[in-house]
C-alpha positions in Angstrom: 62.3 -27.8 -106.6 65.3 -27.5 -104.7 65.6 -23.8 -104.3 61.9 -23.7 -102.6 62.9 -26.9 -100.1 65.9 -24.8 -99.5 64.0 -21.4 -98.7 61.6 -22.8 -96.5 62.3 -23.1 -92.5 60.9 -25.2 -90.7 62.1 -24.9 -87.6 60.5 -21.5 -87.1 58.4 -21.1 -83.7 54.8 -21.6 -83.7 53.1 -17.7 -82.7 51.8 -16.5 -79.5 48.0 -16.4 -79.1 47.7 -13.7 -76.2 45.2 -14.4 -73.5 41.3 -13.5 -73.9 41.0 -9.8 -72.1 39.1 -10.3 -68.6 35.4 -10.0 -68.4 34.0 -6.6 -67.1 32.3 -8.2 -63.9 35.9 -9.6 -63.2 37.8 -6.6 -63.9 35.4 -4.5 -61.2 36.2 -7.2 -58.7 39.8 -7.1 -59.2 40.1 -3.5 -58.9 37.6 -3.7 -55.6 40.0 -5.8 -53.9 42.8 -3.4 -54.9 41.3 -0.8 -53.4 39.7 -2.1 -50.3 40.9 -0.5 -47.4 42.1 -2.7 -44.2 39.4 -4.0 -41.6 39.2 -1.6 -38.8 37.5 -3.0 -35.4 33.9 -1.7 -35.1 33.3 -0.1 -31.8 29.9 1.4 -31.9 29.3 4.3 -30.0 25.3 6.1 -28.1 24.7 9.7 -28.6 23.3 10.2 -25.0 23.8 8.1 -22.4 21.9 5.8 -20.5 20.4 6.6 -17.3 21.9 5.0 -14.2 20.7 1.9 -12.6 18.6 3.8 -10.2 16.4 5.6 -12.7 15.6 2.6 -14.5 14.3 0.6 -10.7 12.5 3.9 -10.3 10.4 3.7 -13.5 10.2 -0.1 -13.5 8.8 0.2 -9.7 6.5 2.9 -10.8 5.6 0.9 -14.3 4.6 -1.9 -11.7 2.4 0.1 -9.1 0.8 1.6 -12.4 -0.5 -1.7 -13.7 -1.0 -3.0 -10.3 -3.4 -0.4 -9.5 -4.3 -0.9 -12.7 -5.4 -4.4 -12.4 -6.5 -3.7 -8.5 -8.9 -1.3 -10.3 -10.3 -3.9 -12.7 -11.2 -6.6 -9.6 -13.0 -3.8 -7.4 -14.7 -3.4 -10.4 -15.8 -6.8 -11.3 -16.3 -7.1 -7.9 -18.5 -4.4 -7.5 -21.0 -5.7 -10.2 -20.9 -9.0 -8.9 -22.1 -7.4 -5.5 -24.6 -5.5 -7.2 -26.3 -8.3 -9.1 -26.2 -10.3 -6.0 -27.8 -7.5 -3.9 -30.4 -7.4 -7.0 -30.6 -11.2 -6.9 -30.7 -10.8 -2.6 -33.2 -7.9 -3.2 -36.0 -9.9 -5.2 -36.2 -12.9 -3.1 -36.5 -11.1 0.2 -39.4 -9.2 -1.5 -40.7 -12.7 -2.7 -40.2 -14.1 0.8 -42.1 -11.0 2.4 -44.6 -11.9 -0.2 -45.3 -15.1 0.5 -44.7 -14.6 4.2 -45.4 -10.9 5.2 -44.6 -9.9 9.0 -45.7 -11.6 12.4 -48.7 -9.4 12.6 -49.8 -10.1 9.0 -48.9 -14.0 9.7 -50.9 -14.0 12.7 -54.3 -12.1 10.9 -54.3 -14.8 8.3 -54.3 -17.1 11.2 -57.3 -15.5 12.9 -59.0 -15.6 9.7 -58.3 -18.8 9.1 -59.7 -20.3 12.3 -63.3 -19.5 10.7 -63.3 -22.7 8.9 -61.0 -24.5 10.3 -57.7 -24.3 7.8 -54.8 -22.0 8.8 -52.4 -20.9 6.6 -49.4 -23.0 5.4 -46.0 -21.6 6.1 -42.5 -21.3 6.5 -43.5 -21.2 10.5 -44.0 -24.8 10.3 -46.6 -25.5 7.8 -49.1 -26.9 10.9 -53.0 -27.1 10.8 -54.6 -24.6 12.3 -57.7 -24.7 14.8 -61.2 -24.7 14.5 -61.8 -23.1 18.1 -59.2 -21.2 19.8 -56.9 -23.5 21.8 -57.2 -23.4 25.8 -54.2 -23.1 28.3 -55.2 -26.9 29.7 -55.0 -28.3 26.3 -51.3 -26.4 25.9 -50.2 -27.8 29.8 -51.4 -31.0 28.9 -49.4 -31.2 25.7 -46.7 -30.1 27.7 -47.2 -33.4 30.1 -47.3 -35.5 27.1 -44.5 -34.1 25.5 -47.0 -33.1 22.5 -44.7 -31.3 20.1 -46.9 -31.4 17.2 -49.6 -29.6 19.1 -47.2 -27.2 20.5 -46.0 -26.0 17.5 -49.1 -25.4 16.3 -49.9 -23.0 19.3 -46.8 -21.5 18.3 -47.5 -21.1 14.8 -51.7 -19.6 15.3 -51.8 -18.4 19.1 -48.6 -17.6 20.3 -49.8 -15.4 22.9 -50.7 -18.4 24.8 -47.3 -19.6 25.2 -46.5 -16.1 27.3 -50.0 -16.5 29.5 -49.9 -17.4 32.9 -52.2 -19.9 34.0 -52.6 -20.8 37.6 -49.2 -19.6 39.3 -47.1 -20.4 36.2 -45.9 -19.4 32.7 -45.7 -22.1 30.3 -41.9 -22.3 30.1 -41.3 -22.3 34.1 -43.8 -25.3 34.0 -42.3 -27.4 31.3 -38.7 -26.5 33.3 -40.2 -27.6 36.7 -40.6 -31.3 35.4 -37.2 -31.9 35.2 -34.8 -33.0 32.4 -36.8 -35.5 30.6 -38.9 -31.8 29.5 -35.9 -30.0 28.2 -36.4 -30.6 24.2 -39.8 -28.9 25.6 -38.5 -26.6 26.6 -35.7 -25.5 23.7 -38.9 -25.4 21.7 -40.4 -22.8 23.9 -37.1 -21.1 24.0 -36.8 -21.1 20.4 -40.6 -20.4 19.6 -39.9 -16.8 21.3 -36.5 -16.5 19.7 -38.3 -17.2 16.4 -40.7 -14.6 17.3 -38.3 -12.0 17.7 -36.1 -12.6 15.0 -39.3 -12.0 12.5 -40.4 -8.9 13.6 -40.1 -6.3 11.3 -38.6 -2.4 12.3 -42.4 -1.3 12.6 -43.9 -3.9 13.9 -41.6 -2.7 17.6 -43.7 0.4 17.2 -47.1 -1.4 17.4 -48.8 -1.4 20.8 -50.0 -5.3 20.7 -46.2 -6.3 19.9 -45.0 -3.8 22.5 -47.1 -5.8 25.3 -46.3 -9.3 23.6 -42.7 -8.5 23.8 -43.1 -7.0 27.7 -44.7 -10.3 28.4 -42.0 -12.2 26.4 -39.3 -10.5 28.6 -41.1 -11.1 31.4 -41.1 -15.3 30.8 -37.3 -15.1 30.4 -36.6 -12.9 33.1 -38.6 -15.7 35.8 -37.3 -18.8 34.0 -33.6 -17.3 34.1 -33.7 -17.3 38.5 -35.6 -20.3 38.6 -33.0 -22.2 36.4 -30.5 -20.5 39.3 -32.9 -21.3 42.0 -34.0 -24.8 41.6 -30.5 -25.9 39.8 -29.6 -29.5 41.9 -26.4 -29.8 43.7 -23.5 -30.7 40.9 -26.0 -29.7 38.0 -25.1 -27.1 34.9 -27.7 -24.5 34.3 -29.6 -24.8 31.2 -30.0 -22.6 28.3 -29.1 -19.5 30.8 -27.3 -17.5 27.6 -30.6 -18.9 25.3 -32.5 -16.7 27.5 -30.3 -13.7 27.9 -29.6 -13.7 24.0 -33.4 -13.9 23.3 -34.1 -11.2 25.9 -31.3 -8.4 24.4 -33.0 -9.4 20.9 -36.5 -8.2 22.0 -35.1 -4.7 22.5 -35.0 -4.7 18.8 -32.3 -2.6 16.8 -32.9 0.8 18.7 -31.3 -0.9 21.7 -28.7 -1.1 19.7 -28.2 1.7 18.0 -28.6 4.3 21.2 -25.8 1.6 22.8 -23.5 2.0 20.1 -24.1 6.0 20.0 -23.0 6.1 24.1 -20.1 4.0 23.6 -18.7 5.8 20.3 -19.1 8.9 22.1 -16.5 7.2 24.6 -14.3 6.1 22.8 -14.0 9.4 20.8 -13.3 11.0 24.5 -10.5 8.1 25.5 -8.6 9.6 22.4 -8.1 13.2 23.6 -5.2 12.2 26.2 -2.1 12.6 25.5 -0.6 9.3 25.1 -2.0 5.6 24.3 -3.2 3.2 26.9 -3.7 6.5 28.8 -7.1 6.4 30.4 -8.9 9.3 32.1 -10.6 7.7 34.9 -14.4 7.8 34.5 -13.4 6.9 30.4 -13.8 3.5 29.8 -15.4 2.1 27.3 -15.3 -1.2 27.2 -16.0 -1.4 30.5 -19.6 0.6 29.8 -19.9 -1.7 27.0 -19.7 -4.6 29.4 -21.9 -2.9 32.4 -24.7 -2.4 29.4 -25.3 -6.1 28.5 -25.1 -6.7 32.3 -28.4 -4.8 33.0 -30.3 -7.5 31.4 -29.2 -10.2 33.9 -32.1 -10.7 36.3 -30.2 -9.9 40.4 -30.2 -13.3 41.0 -27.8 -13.9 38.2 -25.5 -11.2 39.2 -25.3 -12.9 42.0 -23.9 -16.1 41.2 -20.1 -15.9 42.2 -17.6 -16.5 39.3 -20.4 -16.0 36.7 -22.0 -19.0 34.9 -19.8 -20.7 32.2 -22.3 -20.1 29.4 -23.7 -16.8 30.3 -19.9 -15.2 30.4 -19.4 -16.2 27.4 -22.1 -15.0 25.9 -21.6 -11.6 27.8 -17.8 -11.5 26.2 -18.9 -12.0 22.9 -21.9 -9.3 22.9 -19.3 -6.7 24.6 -16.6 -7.3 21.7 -19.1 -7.0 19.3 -20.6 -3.6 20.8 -17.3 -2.3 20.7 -16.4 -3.1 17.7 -19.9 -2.1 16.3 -19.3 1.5 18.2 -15.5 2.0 17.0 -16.5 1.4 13.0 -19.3 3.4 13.5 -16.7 6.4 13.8 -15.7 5.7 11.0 -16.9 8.7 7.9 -18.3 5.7 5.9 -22.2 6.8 6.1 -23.2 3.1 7.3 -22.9 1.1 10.2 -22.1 -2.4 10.6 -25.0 -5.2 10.3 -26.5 -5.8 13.9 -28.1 -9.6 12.3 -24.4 -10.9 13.5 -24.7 -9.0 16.6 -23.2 -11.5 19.5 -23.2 -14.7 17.2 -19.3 -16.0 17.5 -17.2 -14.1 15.3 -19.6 -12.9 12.7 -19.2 -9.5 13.5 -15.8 -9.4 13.5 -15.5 -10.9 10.4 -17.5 -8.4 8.8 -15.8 -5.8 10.6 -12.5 -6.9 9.0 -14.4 -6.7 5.5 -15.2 -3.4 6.0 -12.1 -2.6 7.2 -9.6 -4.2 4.2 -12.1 -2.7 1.7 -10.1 -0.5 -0.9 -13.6 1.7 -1.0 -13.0 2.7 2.8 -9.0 3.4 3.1 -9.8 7.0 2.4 -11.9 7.1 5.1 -9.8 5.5 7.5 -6.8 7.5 6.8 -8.1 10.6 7.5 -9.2 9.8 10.9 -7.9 10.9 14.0 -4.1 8.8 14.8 -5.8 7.4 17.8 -9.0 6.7 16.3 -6.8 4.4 13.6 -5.3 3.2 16.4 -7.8 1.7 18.2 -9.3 0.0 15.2 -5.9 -1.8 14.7 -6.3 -2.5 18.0 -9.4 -4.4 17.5 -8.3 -6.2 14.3 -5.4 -7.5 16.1 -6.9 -8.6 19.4 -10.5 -9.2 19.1 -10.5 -12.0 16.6 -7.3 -13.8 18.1 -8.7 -17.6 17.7 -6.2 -18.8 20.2 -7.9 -17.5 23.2 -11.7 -17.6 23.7 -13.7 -14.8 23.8 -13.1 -14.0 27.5 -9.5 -13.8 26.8 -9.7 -12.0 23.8 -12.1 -9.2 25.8 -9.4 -8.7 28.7 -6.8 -8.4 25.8 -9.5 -5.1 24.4 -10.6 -4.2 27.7 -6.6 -3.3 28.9 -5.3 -1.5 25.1 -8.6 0.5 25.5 -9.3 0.7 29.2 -5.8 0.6 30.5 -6.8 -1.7 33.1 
């Protein structure tokens, strides 16, 4: 027992246990960092270059104009078609208007044929009764007395002639003006009973005989009450409805008046272009001078003679000047149409729908390729004719001296 106790040692160290080998995901990891090379500073680099700073405003400028035209195109359009319906829209209630309406001359037939039985026939003239026998001048002079308006408006609506007859040694109108200013709504109903007239006739009725002698009567009325308005006109009195009459007479020439005015007066202004420079005027060219001397011929002498012009007449004479001019200079225009003549000297309708015509994208073309001088004088009247600041006197000096050179 004691030789084994003896042999054994105790004191011997415990063995090494030698650490697990690393795992295989570990091991790749390890030997990635070992072999990672050192971070280098990226700096990336463009195989072409980009185009200077001038290129790219030319394309963006271009990119811009494309979908500006682009969305220029697509308003003309809608606006286009909303023209066109309303045209349609326009288009079918004229036609239901004539309809229920017709001309003067058909108007005044149903009339006649009315009388028969004593109905006439209800419409947009004033809807009156008609008569059962024909009306006599007393019964219209009398009404006139009384200040009958309701009777007078129906002579106006189923005998109109009467209103133009003379009776005695006066016309209707010269009588109601001869009783004095207590007549004058009277008289604005005459007035506007032959305006009314005129405004409804239709392009062929001007080439009937009956309207013909109508409307020579009708001019005849105005021409007589114009000079005895100037005539019998008390000391420190205005004239009344002078530019009623004068308006009403230049509207019974009908359109063809117009037209063969704005023909002479184109052909002017086409000659004041072929000098040399601007504002230079040949002297026998001037058109708005002719254009002026034209409305003039339908003042009776007696208003021609009235120093200084009246107030109201001048005014009216400015306005139907511009707007012949105006009406003349588009009408040189290659456009195939010619401006309305309904807004023929009525404020500044006319030039607004010059201006219309003349921003309208459809006749640029047009425009441009006219003649410098032509253009010119169009920019002329857009800038001068419509200036609101002045009135319409002031405004036709500024025209008459770019285009006359006076």
């Amino acid at each position: 027992m004691t030789s084994i106790r003896s042999s054994t040692n105790y004191s011997a160290g415990s063995p090494t246990i030698p650490p697990p080998p690393p795992s295989p995901g570990r091991q790749r990891t390890i030997s990635n960092l070992n072999l990672r090379s050192p971070k280098i500073q990226s700096s990336p680099i463009l195989l072409h270059p980009l185009p200077p700073t001038s290129s790219l405003n030319k394309e963006s400028v271009y990119a811009s104009e494309l979908e500006l035209n682009k969305q220029i195109r697509q308003v003309k359009k809608e606006r286009q078609l909303q023209e066109a319906l309303q045209e349609q829209l326009f288009s079918a209630e004229r036609l239901k208007v004539k309809e229920e309406q017709g001309t003067w001359s058909s108007i005044q037939q149903d009339n006649l044929k009315g009388r028969t039985d004593g109905r006439g026939r209800g419409d947009s003239w004033g809807h009156s009764k008609g008569f059962t026998h024909p009306p006599q001048a007393y019964e219209l002079y009398k009404a006139i007395d009384d200040h009958n308006i309701d009777f007078i408006m129906r002579i106006r609506d189923h005998d109109f002639n009467l209103l133009l007859q003379k009776n005695g040694n006066e016309f209707p109108i010269l009588y109601a003006a001869r009783l004095g200013g207590r007549w004058r709504d009277v008289v604005i109903l005459l007035v506007g009973a032959l305006s009314r007239y005129v405004n409804h006739l239709d392009p062929e009725d001007f080439e009937k005989k009956e309207t013909l002698r109508t409307l020579k009567a009708l001019r005849a009325n105005l021409k007589l009450a114009i000079d005895h308005t100037l005539l019998h006109l008390p000391p420190g009195h205005s004239p009344m409805l002078l530019s009623s009459y004068l308006q009403v007479l230049i509207m019974s020439e009908g359109d063809s008046f117009l037209y063969k005015s704005i023909h002479e007066i184109s052909l002017l202004l086409r000659s004041s272009t072929s000098t040399s420079a601007v504002g230079v005027r040949g002297e026998n060219v001037k058109p708005v001078k002719e254009a002026e001397n034209i409305i003039r011929k339908f003042c009776t002498k007696e208003l021609r003679g009235v120093k200084g012009g009246i107030g109201d007449v001048e005014e009216y004479i400015a306005n139907a000047t511009l707007d012949l001019v105006i009406m003349s200079a588009w009408s040189l225009v290659n456009t195939g149409e010619l401006l309305p003549t309904h807004t023929f000297a009525r404020d500044l309708r006319t030039y607004s729908t010059f201006m219309e015509h003349l921003q309208d994208d459809v006749n640029l073309s047009a425009i441009n390729k006219l003649n410098p001088r032509i253009r010119k004088i169009l920019y002329t009247l857009r800038d001068l004719a419509g200036d609101s600041k002045k009135s319409v006197r002031g405004r036709l000096k500024d025209v008459q001296i770019a285009l006359d050179g006076e």
